[in-house]
PDB file of N, H, CA, C and O in Angstrom:
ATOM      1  N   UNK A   1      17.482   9.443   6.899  1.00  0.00           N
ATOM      2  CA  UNK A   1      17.086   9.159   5.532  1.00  0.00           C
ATOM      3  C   UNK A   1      15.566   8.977   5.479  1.00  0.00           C
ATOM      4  O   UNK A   1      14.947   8.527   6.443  1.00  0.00           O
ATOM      5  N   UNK A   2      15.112   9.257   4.589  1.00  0.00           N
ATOM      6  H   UNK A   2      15.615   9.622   3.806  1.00  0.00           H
ATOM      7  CA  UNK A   2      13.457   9.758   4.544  1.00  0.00           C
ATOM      8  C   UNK A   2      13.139   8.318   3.510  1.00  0.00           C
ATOM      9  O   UNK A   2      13.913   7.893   2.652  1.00  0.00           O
ATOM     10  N   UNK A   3      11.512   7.616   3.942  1.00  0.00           N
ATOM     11  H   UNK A   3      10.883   7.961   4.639  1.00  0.00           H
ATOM     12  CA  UNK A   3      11.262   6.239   2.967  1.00  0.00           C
ATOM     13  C   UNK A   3       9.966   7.071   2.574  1.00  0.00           C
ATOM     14  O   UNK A   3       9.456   8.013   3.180  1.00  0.00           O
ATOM     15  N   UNK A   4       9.592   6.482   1.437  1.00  0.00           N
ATOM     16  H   UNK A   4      10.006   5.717   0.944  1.00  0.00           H
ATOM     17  CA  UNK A   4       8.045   6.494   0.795  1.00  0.00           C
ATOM     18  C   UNK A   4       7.412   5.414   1.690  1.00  0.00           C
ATOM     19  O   UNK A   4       8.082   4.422   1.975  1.00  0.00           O
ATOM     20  N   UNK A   5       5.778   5.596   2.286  1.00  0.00           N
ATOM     21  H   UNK A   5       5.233   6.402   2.054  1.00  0.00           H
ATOM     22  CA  UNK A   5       4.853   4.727   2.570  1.00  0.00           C
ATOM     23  C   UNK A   5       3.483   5.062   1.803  1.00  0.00           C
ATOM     24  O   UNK A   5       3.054   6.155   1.432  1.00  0.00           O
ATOM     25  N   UNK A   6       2.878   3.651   1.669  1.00  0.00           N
ATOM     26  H   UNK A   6       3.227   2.763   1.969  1.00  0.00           H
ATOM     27  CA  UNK A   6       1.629   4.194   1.269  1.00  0.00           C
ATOM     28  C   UNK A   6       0.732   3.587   2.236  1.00  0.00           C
ATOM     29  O   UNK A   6       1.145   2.684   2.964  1.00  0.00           O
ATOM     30  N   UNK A   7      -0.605   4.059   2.311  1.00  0.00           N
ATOM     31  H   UNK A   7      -0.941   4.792   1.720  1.00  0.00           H
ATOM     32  CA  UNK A   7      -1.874   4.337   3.293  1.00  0.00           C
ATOM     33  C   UNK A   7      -2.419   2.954   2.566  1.00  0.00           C
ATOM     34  O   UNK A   7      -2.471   2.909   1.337  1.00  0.00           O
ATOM     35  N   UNK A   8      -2.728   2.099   3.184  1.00  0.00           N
ATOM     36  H   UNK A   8      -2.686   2.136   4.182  1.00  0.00           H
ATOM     37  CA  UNK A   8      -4.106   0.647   2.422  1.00  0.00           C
ATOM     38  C   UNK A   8      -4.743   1.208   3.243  1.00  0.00           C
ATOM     39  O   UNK A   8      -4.919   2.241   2.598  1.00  0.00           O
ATOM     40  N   UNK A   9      -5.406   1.439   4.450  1.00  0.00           N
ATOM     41  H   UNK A   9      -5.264   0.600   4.974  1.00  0.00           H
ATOM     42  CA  UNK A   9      -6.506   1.326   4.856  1.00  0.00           C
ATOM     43  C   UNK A   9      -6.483   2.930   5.778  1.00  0.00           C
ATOM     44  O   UNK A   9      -5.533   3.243   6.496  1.00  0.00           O
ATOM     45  N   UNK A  10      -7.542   3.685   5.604  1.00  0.00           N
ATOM     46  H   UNK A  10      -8.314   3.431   5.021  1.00  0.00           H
ATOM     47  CA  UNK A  10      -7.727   5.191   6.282  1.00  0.00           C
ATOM     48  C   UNK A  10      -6.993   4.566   7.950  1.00  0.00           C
ATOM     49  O   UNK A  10      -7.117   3.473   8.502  1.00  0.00           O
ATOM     50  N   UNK A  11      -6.373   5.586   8.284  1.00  0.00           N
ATOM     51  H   UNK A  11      -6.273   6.474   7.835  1.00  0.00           H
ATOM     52  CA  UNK A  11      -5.729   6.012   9.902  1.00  0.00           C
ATOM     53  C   UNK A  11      -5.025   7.251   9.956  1.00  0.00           C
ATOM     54  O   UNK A  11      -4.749   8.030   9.044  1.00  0.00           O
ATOM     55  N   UNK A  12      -4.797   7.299  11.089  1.00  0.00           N
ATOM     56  H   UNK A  12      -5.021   6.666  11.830  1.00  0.00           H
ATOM     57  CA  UNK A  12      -4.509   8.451  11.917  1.00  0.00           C
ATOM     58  C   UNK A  12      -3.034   8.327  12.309  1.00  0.00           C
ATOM     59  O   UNK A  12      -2.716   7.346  12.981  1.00  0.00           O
ATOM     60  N   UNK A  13      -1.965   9.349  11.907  1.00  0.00           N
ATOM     61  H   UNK A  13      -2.224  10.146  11.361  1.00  0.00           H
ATOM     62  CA  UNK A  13      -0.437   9.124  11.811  1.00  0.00           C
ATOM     63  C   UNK A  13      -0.341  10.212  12.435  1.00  0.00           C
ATOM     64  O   UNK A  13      -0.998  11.084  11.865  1.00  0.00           O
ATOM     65  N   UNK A  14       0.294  10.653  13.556  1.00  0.00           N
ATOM     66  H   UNK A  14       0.828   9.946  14.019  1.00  0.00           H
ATOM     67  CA  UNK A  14       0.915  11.585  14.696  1.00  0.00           C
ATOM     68  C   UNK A  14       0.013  12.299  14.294  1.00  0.00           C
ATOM     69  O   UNK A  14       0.187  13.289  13.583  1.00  0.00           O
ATOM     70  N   UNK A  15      -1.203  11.835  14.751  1.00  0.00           N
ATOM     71  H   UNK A  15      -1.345  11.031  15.329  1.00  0.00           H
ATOM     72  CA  UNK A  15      -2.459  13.124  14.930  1.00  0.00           C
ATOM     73  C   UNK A  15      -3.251  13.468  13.772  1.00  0.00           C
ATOM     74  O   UNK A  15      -4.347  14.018  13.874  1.00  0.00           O
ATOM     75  N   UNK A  16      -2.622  13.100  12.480  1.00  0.00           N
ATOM     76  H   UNK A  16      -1.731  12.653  12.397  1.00  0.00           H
ATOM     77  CA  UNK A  16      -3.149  13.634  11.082  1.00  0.00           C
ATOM     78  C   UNK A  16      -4.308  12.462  10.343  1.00  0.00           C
ATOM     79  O   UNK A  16      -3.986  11.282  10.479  1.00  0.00           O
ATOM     80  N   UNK A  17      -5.229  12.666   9.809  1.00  0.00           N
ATOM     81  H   UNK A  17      -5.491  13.625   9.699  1.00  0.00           H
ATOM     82  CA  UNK A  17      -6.127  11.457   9.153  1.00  0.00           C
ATOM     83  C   UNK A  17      -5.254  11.418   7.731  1.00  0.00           C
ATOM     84  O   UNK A  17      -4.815  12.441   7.205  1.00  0.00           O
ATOM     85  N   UNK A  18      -5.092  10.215   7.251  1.00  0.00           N
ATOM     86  H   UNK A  18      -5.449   9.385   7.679  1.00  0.00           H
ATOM     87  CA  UNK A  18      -4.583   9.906   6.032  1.00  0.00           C
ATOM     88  C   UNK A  18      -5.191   8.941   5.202  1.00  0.00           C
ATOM     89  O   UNK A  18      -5.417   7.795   5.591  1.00  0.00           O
ATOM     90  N   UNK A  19      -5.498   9.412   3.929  1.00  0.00           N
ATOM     91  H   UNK A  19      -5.314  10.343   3.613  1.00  0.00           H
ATOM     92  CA  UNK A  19      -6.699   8.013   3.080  1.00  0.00           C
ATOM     93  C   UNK A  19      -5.789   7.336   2.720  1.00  0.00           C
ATOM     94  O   UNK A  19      -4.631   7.740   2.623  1.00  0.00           O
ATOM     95  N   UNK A  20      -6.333   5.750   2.366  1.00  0.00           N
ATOM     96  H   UNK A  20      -7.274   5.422   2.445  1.00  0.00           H
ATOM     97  CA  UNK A  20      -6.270   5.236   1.574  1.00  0.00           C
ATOM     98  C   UNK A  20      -5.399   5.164   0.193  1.00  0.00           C
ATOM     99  O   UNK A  20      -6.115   5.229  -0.806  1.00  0.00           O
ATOM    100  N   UNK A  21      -3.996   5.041  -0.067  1.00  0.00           N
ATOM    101  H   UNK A  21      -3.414   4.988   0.745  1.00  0.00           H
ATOM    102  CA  UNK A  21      -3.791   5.486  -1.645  1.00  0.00           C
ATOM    103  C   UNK A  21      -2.379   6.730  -1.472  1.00  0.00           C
ATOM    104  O   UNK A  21      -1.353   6.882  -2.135  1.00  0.00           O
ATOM    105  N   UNK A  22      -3.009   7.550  -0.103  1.00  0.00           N
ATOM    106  H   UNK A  22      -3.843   7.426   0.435  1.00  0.00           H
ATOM    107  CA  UNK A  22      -1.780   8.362   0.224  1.00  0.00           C
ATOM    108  C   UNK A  22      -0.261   7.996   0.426  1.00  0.00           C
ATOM    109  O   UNK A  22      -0.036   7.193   1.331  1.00  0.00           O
ATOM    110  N   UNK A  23       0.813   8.476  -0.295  1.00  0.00           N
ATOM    111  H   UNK A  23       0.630   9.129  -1.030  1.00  0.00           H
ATOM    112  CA  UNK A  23       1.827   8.388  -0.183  1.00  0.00           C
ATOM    113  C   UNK A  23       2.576   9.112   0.702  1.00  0.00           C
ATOM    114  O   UNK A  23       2.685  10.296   0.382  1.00  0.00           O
ATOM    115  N   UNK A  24       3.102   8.802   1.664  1.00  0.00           N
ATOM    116  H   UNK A  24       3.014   7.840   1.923  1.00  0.00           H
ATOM    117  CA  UNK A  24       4.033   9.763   2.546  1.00  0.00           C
ATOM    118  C   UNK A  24       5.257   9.272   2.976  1.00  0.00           C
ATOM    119  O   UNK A  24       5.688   8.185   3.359  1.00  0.00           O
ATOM    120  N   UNK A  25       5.843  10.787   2.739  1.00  0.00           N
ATOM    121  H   UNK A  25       5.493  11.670   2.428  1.00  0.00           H
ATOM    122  CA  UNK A  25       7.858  10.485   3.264  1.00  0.00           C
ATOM    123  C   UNK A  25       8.027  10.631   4.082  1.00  0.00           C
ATOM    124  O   UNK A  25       7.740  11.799   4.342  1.00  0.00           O
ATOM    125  N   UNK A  26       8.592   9.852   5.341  1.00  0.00           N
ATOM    126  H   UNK A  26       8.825   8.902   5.131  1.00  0.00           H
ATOM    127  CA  UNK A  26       8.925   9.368   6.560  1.00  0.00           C
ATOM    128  C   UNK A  26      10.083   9.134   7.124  1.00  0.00           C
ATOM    129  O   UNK A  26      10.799   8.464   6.380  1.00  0.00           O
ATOM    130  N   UNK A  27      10.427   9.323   7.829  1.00  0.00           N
ATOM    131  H   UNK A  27       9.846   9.867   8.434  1.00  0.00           H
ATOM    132  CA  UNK A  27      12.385   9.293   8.668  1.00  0.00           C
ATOM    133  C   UNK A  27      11.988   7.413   8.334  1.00  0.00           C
ATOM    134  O   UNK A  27      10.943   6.769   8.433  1.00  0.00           O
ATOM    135  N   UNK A  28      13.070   7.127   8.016  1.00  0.00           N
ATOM    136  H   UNK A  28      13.919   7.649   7.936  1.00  0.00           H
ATOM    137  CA  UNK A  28      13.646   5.642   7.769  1.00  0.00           C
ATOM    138  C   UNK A  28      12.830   4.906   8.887  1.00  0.00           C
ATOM    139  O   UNK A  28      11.873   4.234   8.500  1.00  0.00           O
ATOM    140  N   UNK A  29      13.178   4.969  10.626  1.00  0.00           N
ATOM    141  H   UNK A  29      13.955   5.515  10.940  1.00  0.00           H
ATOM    142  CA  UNK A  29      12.997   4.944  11.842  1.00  0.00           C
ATOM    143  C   UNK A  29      11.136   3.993  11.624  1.00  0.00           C
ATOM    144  O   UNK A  29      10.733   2.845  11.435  1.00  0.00           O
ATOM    145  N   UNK A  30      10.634   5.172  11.781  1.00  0.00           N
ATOM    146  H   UNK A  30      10.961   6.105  11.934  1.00  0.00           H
ATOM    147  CA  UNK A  30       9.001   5.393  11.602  1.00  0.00           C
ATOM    148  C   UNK A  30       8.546   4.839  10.233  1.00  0.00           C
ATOM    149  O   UNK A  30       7.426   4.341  10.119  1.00  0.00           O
ATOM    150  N   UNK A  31       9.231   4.905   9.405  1.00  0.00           N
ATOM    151  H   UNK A  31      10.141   5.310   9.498  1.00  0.00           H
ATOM    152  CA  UNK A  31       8.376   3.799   7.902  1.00  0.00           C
ATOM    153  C   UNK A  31       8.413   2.739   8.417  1.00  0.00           C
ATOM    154  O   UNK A  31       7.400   2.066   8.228  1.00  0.00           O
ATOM    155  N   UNK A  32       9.534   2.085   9.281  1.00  0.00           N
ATOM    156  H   UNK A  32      10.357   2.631   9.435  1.00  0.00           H
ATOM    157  CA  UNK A  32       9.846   0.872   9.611  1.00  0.00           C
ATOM    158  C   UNK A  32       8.761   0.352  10.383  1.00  0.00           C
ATOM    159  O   UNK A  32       7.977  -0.561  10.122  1.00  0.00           O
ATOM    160  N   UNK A  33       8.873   1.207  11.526  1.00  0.00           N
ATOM    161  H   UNK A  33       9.509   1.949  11.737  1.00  0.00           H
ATOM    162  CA  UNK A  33       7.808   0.843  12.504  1.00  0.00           C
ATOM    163  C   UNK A  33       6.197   0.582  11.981  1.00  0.00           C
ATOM    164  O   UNK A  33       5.426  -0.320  12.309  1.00  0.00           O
ATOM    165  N   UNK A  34       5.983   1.783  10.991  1.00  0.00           N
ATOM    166  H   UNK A  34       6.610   2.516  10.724  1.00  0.00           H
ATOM    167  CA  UNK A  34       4.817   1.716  10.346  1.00  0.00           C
ATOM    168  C   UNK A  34       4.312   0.940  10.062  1.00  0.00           C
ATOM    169  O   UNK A  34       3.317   0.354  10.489  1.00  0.00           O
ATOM    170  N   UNK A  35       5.307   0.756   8.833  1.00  0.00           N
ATOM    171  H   UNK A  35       6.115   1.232   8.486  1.00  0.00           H
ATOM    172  CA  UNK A  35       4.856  -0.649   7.961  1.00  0.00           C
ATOM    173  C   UNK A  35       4.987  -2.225   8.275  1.00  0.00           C
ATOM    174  O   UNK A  35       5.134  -3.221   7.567  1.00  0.00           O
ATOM    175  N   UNK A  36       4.865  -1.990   9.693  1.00  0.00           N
ATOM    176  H   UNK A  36       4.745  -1.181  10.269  1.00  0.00           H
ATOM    177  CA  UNK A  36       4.882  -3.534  10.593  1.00  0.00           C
ATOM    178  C   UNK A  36       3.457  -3.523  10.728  1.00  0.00           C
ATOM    179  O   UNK A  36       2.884  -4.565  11.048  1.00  0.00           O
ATOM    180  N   UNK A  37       2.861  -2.538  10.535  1.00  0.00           N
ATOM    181  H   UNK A  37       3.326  -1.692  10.275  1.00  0.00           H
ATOM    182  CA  UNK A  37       1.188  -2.298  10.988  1.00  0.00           C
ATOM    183  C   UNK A  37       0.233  -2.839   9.386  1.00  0.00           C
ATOM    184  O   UNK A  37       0.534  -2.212   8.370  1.00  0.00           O
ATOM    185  N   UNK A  38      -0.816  -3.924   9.260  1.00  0.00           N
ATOM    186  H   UNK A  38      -1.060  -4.433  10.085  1.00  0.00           H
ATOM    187  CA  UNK A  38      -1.339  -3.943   8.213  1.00  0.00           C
ATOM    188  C   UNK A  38      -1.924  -2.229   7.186  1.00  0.00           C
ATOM    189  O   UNK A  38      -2.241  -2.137   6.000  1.00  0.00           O
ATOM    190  N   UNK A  39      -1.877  -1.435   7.971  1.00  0.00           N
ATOM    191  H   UNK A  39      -1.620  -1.510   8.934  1.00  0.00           H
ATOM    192  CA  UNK A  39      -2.363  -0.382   7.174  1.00  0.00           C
ATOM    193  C   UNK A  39      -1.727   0.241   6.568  1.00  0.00           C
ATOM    194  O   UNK A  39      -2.343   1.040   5.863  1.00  0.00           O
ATOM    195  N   UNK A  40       0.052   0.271   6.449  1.00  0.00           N
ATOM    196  H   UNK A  40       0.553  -0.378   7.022  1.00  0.00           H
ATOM    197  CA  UNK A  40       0.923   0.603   6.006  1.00  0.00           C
ATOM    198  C   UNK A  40       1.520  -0.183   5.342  1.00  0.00           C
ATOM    199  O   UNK A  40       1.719  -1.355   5.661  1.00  0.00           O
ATOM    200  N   UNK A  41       1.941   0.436   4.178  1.00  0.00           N
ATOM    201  H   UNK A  41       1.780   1.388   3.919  1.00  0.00           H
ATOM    202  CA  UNK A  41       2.828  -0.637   3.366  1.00  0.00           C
ATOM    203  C   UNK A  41       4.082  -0.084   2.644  1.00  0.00           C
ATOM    204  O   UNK A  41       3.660   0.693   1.786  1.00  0.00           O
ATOM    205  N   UNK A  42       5.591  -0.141   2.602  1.00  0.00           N
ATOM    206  H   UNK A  42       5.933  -0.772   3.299  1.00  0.00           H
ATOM    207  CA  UNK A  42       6.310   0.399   1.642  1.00  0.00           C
ATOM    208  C   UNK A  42       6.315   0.563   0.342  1.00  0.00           C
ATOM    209  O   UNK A  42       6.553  -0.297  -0.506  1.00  0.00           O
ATOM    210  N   UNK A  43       5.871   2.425   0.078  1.00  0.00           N
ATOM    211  H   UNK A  43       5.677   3.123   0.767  1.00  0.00           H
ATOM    212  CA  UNK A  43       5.408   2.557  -1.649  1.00  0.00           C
ATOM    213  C   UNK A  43       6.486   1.831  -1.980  1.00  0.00           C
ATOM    214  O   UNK A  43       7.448   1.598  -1.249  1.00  0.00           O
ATOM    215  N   UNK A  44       6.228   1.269  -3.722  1.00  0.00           N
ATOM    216  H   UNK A  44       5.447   1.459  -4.317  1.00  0.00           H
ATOM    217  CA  UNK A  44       6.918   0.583  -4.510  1.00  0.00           C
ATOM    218  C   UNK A  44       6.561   1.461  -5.767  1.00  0.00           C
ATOM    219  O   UNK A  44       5.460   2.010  -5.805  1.00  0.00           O
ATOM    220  N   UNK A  45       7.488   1.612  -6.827  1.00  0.00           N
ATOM    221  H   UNK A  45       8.382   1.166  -6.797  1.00  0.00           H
ATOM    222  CA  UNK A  45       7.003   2.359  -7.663  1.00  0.00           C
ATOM    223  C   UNK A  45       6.068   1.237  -9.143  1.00  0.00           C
ATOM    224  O   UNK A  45       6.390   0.098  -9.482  1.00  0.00           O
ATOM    225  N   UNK A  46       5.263   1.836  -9.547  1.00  0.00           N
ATOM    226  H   UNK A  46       5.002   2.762  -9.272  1.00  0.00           H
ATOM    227  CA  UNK A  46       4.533   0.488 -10.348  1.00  0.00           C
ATOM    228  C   UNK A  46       5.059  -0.187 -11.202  1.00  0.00           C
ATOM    229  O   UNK A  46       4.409  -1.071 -11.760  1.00  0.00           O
ATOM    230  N   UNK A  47       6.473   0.078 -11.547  1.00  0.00           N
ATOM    231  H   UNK A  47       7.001   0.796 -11.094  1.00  0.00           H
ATOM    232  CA  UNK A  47       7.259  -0.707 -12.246  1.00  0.00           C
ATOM    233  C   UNK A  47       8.080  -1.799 -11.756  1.00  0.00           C
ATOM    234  O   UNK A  47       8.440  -2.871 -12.243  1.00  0.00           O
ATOM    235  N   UNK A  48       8.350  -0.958 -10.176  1.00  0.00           N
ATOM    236  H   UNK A  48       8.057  -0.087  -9.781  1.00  0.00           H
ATOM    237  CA  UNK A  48       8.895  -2.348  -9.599  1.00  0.00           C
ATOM    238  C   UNK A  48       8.005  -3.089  -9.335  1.00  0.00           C
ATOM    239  O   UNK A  48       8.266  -4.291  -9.373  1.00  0.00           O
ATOM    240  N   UNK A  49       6.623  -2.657  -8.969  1.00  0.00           N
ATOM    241  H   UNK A  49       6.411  -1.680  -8.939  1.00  0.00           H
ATOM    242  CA  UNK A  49       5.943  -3.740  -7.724  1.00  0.00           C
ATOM    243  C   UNK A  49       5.339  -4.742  -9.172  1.00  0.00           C
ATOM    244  O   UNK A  49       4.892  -5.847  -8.862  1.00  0.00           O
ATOM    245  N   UNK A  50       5.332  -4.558  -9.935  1.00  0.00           N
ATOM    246  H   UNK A  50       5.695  -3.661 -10.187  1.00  0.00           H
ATOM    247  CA  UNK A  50       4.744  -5.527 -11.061  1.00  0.00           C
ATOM    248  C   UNK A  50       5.999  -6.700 -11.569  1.00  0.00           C
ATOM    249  O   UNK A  50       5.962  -7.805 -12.110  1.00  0.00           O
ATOM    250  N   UNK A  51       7.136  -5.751 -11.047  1.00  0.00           N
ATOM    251  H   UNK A  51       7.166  -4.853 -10.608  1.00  0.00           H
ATOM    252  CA  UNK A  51       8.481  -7.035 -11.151  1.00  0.00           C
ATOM    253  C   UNK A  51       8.252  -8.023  -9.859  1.00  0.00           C
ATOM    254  O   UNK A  51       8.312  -9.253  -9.844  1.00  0.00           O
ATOM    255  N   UNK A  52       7.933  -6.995  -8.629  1.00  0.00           N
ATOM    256  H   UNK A  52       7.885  -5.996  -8.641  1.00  0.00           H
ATOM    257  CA  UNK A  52       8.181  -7.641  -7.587  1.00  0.00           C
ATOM    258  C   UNK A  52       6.887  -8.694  -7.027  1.00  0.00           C
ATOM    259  O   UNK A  52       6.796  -9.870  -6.675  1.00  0.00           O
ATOM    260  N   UNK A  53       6.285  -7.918  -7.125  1.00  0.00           N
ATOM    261  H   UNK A  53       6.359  -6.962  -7.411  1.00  0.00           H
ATOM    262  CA  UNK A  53       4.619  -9.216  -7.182  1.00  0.00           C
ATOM    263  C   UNK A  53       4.754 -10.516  -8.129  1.00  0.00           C
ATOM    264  O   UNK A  53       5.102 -10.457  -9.308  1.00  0.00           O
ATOM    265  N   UNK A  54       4.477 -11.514  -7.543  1.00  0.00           N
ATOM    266  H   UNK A  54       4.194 -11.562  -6.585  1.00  0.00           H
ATOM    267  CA  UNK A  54       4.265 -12.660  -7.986  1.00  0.00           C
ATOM    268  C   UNK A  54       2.288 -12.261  -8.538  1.00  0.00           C
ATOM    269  O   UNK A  54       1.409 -11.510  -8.114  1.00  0.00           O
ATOM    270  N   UNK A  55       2.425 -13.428  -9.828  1.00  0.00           N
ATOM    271  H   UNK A  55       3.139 -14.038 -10.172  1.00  0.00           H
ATOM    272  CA  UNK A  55       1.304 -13.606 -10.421  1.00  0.00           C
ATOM    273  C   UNK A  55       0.237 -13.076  -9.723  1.00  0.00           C
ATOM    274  O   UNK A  55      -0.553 -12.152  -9.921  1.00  0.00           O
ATOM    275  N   UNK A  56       0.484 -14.203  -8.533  1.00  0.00           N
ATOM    276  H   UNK A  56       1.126 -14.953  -8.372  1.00  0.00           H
ATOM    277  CA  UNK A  56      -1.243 -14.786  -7.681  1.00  0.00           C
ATOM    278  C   UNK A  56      -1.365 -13.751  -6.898  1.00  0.00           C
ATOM    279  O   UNK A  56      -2.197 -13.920  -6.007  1.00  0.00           O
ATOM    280  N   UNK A  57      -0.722 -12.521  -6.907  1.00  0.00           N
ATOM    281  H   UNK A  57      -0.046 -12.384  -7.631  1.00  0.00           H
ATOM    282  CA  UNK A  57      -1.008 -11.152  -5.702  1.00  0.00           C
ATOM    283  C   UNK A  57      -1.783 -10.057  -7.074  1.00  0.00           C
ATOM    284  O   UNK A  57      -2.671  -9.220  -6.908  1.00  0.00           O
ATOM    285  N   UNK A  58      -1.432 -10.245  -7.734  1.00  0.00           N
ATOM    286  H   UNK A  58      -0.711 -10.924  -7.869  1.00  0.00           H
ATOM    287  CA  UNK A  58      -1.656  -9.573  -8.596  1.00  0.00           C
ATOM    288  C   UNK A  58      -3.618  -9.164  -9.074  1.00  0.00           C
ATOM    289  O   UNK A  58      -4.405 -10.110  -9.097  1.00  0.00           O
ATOM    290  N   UNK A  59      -3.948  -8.214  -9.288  1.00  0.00           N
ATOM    291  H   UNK A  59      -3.309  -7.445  -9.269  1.00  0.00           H
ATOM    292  CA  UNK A  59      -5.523  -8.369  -9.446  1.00  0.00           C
ATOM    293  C   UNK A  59      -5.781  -9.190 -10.254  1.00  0.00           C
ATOM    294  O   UNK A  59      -4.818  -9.687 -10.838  1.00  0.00           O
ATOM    295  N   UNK A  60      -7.090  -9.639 -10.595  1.00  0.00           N
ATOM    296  H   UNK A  60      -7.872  -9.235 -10.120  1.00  0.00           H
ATOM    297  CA  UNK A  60      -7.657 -10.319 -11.519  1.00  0.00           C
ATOM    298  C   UNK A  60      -9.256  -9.891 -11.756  1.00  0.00           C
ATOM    299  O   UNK A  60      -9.785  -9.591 -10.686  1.00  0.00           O
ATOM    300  N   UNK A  61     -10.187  -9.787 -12.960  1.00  0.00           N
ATOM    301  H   UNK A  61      -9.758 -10.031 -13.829  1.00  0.00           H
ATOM    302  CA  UNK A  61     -11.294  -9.452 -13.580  1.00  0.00           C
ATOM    303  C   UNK A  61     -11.893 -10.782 -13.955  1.00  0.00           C
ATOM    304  O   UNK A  61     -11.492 -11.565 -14.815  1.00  0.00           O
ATOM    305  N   UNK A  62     -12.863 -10.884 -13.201  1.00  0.00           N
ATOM    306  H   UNK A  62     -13.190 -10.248 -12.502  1.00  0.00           H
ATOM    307  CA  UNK A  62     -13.700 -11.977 -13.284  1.00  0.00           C
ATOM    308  C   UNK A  62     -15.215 -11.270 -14.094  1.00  0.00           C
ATOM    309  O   UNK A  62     -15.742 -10.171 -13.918  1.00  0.00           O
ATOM    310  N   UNK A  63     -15.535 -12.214 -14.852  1.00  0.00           N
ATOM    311  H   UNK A  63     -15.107 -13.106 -14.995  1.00  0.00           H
ATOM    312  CA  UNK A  63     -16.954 -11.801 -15.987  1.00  0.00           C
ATOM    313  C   UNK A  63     -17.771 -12.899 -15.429  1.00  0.00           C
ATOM    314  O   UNK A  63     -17.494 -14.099 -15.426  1.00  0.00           O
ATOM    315  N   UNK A  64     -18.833 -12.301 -14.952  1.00  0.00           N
ATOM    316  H   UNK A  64     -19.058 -11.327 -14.955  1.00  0.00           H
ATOM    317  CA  UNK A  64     -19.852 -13.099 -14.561  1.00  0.00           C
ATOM    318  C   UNK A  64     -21.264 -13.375 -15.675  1.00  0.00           C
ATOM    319  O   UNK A  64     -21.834 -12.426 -16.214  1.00  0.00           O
ATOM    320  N   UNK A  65     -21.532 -14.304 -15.814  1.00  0.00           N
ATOM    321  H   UNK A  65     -21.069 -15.075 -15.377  1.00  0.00           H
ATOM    322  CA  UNK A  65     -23.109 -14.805 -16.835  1.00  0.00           C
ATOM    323  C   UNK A  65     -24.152 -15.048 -16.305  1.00  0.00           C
ATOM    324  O   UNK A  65     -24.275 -15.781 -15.324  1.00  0.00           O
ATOM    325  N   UNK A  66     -25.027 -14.477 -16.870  1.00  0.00           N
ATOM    326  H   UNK A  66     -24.927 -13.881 -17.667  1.00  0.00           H
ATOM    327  CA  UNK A  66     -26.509 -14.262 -15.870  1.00  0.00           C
ATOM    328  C   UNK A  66     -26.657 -16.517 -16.692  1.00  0.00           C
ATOM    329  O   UNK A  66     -26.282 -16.920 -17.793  1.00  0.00           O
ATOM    330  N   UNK A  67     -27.118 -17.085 -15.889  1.00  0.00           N
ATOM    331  H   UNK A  67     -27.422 -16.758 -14.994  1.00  0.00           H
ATOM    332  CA  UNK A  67     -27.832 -18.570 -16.113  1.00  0.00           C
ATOM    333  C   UNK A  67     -29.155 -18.052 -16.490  1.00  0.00           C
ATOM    334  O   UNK A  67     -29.851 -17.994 -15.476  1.00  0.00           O
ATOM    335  N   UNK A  68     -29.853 -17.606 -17.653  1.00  0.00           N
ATOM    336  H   UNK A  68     -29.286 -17.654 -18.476  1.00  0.00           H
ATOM    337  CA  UNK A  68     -31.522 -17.866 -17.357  1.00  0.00           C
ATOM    338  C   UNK A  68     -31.473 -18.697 -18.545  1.00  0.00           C
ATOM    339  O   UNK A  68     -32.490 -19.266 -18.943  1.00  0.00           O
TER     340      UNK A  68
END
């Protein structure tokens, strides 16, 4: 059975460079293993991961004020 992963941080997967953001389908086996590694993570689709994320993981936009 084949999983979705996605890429957080650029590496090198059985020889291939993969960015950042990339999604790839993987034997069940090897997502597993993968995504024990910080640079891998199991895609979520953005509907779940906004169910599945708690608040405080979530981004946030901070506005900064110049003091003069």
């Amino acid at each position: 059975m084949a999983k979705k992963v996605q890429i957080v941080e650029p590496c090198l997967i059985d020889g291939q460079h993969h960015e950042a953001g990339e999604v790839l389908e993987l034997d069940d086996a090897v997502a597993r293993l993968l995504t024990a590694c910080a640079r891998v993570r199991e895609f979520v689709e953005d509907e779940e991961r906004s169910e599945a994320e708690p608040e405080a993981s979530k981004p946030i936009t901070l506005k900064v004020r110049s003091q003069e």
